[in-house]
C-alpha positions in Angstrom: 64.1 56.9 175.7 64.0 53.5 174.2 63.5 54.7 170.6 66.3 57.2 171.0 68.6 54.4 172.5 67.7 52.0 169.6 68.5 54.8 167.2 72.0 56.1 169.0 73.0 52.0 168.9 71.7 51.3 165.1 73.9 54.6 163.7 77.1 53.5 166.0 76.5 50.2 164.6 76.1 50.8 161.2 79.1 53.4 161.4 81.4 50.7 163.1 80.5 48.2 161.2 81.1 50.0 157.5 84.4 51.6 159.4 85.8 48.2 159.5 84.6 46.9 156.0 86.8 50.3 154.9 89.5 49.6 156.7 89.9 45.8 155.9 90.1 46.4 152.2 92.3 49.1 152.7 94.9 48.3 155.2 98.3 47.1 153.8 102.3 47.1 155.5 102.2 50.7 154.2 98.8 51.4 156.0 100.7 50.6 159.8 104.0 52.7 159.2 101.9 55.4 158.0 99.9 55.0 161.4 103.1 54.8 163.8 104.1 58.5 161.9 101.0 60.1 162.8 101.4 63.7 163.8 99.0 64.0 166.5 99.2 67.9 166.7 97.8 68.0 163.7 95.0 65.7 164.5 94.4 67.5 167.6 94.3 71.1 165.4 91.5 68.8 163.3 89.2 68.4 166.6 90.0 71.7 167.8 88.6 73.4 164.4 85.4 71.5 164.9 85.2 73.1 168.5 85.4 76.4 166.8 82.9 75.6 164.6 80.4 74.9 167.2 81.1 78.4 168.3 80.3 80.1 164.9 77.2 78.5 164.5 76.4 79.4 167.3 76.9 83.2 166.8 74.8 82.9 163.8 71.9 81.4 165.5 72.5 84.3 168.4 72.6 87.2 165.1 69.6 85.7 163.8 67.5 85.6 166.8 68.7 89.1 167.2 67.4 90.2 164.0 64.0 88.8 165.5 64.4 91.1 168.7 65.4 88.6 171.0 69.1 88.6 172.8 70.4 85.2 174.0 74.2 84.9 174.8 76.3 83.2 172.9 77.3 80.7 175.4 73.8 79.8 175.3 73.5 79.6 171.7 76.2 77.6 171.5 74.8 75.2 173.9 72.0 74.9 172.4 73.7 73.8 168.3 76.3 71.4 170.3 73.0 69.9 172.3 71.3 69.2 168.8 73.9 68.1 167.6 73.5 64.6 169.2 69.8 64.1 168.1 70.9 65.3 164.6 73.6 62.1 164.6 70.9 59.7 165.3 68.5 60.7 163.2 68.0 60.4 158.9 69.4 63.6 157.3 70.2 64.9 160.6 66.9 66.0 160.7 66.3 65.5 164.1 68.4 68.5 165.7 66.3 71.0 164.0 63.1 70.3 166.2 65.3 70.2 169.5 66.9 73.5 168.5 63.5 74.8 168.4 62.7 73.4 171.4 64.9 74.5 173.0 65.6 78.5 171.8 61.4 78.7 172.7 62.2 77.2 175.9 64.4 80.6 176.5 61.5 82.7 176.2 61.4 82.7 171.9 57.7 82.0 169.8 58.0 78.6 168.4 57.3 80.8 165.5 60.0 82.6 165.7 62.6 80.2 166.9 61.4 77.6 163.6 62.0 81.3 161.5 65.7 81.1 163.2 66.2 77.4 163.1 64.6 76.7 159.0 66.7 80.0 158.2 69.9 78.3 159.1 68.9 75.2 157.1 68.1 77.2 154.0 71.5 79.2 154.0 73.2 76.0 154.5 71.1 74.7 151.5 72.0 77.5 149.6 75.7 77.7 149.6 75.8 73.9 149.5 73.7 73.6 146.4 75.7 76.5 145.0 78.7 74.5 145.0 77.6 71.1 144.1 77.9 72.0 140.0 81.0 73.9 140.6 82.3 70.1 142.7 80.6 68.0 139.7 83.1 70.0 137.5 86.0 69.3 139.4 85.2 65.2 140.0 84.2 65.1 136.5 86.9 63.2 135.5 88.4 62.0 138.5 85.1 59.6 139.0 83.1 57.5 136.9 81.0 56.1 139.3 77.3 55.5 137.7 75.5 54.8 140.9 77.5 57.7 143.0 75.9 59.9 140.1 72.3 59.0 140.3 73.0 59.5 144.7 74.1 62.8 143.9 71.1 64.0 141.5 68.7 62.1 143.7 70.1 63.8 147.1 69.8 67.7 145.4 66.7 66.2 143.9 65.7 66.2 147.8 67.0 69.1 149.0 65.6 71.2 145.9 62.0 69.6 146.5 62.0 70.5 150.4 63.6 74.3 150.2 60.6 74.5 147.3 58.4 74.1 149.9 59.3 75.9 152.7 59.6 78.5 149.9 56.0 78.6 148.9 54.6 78.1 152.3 56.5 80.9 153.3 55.6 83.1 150.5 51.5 81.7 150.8 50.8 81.0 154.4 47.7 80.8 153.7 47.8 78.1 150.5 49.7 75.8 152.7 47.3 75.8 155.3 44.7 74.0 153.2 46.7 70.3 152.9 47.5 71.1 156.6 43.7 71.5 157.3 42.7 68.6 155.0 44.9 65.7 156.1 43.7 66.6 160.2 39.7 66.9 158.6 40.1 63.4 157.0 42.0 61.7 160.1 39.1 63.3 162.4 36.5 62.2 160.1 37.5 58.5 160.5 37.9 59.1 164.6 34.8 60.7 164.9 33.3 64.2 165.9 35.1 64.3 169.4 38.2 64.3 167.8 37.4 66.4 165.8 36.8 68.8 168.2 39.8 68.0 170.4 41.7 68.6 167.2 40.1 72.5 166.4 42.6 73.9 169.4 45.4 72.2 167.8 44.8 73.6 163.9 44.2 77.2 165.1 47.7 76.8 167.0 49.1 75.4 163.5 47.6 78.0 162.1 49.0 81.2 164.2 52.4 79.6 164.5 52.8 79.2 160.2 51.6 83.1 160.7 54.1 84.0 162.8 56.8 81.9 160.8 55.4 83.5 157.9 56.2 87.0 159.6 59.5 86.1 161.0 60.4 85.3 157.3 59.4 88.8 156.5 60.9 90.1 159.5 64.7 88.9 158.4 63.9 90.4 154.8 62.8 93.9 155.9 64.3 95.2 159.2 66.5 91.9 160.3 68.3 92.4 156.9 71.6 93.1 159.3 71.1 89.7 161.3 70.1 87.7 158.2 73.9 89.1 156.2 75.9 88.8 159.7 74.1 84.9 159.7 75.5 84.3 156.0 78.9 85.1 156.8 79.0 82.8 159.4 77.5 80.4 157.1 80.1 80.3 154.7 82.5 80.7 157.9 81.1 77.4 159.2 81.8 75.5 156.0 85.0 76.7 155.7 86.0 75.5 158.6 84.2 72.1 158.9 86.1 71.4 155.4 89.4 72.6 156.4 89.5 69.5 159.6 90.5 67.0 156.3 93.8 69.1 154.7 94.2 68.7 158.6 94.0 65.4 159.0 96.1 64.6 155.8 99.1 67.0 156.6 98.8 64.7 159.9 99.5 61.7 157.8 102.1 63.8 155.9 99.7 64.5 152.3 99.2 67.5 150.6 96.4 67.5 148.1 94.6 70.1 146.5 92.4 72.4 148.9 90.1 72.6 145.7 89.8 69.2 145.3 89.1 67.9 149.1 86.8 70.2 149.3 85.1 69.6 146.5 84.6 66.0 147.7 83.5 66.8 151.1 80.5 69.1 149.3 79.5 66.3 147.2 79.8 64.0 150.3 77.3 66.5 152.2 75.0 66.4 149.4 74.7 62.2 149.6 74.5 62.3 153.5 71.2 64.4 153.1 69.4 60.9 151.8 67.7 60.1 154.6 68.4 56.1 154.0 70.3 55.4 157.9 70.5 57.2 161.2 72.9 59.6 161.2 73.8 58.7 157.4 75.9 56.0 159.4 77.5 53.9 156.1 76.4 56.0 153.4 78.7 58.4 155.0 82.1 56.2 155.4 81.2 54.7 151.9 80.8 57.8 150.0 83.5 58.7 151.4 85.6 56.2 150.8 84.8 56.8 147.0 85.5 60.5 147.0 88.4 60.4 148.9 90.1 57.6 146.8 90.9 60.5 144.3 93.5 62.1 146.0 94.0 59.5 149.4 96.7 56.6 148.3 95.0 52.8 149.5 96.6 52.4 151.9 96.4 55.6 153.9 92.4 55.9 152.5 90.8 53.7 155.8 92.5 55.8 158.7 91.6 59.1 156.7 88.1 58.6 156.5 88.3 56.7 160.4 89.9 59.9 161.5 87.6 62.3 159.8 84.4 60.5 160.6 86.0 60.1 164.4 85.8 64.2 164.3 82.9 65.0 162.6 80.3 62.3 163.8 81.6 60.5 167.3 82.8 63.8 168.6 79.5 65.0 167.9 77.9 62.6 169.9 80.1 63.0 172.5 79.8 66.7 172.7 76.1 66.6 172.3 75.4 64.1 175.0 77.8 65.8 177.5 75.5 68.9 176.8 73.0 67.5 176.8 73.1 65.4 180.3 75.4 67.7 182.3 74.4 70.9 181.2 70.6 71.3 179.3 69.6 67.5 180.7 67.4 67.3 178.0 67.8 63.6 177.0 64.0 62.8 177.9 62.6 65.9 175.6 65.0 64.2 172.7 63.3 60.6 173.0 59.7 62.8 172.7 61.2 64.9 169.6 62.1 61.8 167.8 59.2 60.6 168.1 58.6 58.4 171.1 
């Protein structure tokens, strides 16, 4: 656990850290009345949206391992996406909640295959509607934000996510074709080991090997007769995103603003776009920067450093919170998330 410890510190860290960097060249006289006229309902309505989100991605991941034949109930599901949510916060890109979700939908009776099917599905629809919107959010920001070096983030962050839903295209479409870097990488690490590794290693690749089958085939599965769990798991896609962007018009009729829906969310698409550069655990200070920048457009100064404290207080601290209660009280799964990131 002492990788996952020095992870969960570095991302709180970093998070705090940039927090207070916002809010000391932010804060003004204007900046503490606005704080004393908080509406705290509306702040509470915020965090209570988030709480429903958790529940519709959790429906999707229950609709899509449905369409695979296998029922799990949606308290379950849900346990499972809060529980990842907490190794996805410490880890670059959030990458590291995919693996436990795995982990931990085969660990109620699913094929890793299948489970990784379920889990890469939901990163891929997410991709997709995301990337969908970025040139429609360019558009928008266009002329709200001349910011050079935001620009090159942006391209080099869809760059990314381009480049890895290429791949998991193609291996899906050619199991076998990406075997063979698979197979080559292991054969050159044995060769420098030795024979008996080797050999230790042959039980390993033919696992590999029937697990990126029956990936390949749980693929095929959602195209051909889990068509129904695959559309029911889009809807809640776009239902998820919807409701993870509405917490910020929340948050700002809390502090008494009222910009334009199309423009918030705008920014909070292109701000999901930069936190996918894996550069810092949890995209701790890329996140509170970025959106610091994007917000600026339609958040006034002084109001712009509680904004971003109160959205990244919902969307990344709750998280961890959430996750680790999960985790610890309910799925006690802390140990298998220090093995999963690596340890």
């Amino acid at each position: 656990m002492n990788k996952f410890r020095k992870l969960l510190n570095a991302s709180l860290l970093i998070s705090a850290f940039s927090l207070i960097v916002v809010l000391v060249l932010t804060v003004d006289s204007n900046t503490i009345d606005a704080i004393m006229g908080v509406k705290y309902e509306y702040i509470i309505v915020a965090a209570a949206l988030h709480v429903f989100s958790y529940v519709i991605w959790g429906m999707r991941t229950k609709f899509m391992c449905q369409a695979l034949g296998h029922n799990i109930d949606i308290s379950k599901s849900t346990k499972i996406v809060i529980s990842s949510t907490l190794a996805a916060a410490v880890t670059p890109s959030s990458a590291g909640g995919e693996p436990l979700r795995i982990h931990l939908l085969h660990r109620n009776k699913m094929p890793i295959g299948r489970a990784t099917a379920v889990v890469i599905g939901e990163r891929l629809m997410d991709a997709i509607l995301l990337l969908s919107m970025v040139p429609f959010a360019l558009f928008i920001f266009r002329d709200m934000l001349s910011n050079y070096q935001l620009d090159a983030v942006f391209i080099m962050a869809e760059v990314l996510v381009i480049s890895v839903f290429a791949l998991i295209i193609y291996g899906m479409w050619k199991p076998e074709q990406a075997k063979r870097p698979v197979h080559f990488i292991v054969h050159r690490i044995a060769h420098i080991f030795g024979k008996k590794t080797e050999t230790a290693l042959s039980p390993i690749l033919a696992r590999v090997d029937m697990e990126m089958d029956h990936f390949h085939n749980s693929i095929w599965m959602f195209l051909t007769e889990g068509k129904k769990g695959l559309l029911y798991g889009a809807v809640c896609t776009i239902l998820f995103w919807i409701v993870e962007y509405s917490m910020l018009p929340v948050i700002l009729m809390g502090l008494d603003q009222y910009p334009s829906l199309v423009v918030v969310f705008a920014a909070q698409v292109l701000l999901s776009i930069i936190m996918v550069v894996p550069a810092t655990p949890g995209a701790s200070g890329i996140a509170e920067f970025g959106a610091t920048s994007l917000f600026s457009v339609f958040v006034s100064s002084s109001l712009l450093g509680i904004t971003v404290i109160a959205w990244r207080a919902l969307t990344f601290y709750m998280n961890i919170l959430f996750g680790s209660f999960v985790s610890i009280k309910i799925l006690k799964d802390t140990d298998m998330i220090g093995k999963l990131l690596g340890e």
